[in-house]
C-alpha positions as CSV (number, residue, x, y, z in Angstrom):
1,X,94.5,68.2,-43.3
2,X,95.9,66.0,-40.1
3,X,97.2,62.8,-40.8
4,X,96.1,59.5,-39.5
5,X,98.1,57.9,-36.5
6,X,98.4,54.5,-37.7
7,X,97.3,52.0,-34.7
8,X,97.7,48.6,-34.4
9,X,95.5,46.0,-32.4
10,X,97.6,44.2,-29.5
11,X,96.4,42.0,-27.2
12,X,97.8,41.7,-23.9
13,X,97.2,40.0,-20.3
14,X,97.3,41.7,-17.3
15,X,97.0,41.1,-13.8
16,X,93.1,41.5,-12.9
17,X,93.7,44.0,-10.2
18,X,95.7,46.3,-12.0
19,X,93.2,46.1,-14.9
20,X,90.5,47.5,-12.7
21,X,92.6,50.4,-11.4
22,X,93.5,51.5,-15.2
23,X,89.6,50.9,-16.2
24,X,89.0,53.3,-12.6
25,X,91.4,55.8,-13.7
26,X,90.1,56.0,-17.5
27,X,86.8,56.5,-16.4
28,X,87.7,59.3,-13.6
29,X,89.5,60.8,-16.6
30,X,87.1,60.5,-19.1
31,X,88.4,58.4,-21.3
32,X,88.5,54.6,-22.9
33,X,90.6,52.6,-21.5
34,X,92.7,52.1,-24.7
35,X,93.0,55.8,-25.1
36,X,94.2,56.1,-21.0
37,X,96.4,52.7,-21.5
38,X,98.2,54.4,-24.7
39,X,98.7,57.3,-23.3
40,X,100.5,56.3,-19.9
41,X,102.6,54.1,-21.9
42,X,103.4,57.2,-24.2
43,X,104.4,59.0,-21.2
44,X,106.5,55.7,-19.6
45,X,108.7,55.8,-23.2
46,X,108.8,58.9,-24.3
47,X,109.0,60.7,-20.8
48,X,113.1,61.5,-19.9
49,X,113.5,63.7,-16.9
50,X,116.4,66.2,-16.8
51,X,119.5,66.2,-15.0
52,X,118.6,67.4,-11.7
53,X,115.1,65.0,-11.5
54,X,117.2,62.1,-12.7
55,X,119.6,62.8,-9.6
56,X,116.6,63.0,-6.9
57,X,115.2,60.2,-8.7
58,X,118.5,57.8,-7.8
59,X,118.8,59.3,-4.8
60,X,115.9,58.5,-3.6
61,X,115.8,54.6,-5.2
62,X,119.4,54.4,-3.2
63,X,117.4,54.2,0.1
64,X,120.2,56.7,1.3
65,X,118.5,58.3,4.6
66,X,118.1,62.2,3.4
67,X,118.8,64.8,5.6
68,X,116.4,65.9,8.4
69,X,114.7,69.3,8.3
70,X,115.3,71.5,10.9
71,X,111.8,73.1,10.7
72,X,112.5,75.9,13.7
73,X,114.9,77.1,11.8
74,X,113.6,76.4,8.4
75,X,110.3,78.9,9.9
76,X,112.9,81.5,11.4
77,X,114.6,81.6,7.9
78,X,111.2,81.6,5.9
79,X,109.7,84.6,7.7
80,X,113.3,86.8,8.2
């Protein structure tokens, strides 16, 4: 026997435009919008990446200029 997920109504405003693009993305998915809603918002709190994602994650929010690719030599290594 499963137990019931308690739910409470909310009521919230948002921004017309982003509204739209969450009703878009619920429908290309196949679901309400309240079901799409709760679940991004599971996945914002609940979501914690590990070490090495949280790293590339600051990295990349530092605006620090990564390294270029040198994709010669990148090929010339790939197909040694």
């Amino acid at each position: 026997m499963e137990t019931a997920t308690l739910r409470q109504p909310a009521s919230f405003r948002l921004n017309s435009k982003l509204l739209a693009i969450l009703k878009e993305r619920a429908k290309a998915s196949n679901r309400s919008l309240n079901n799409y809603v709760e679940s991004v918002l599971l996945d914002a709190v609940y979501f914690e990446p590990n070490e090495t994602t949280a790293v590339a994650i600051e990295e990349a929010r530092s605006g620090k200029e990564l390294e270029k690719l040198d994709l010669d030599n990148f090929k010339s290594e790939l197909f040694k």
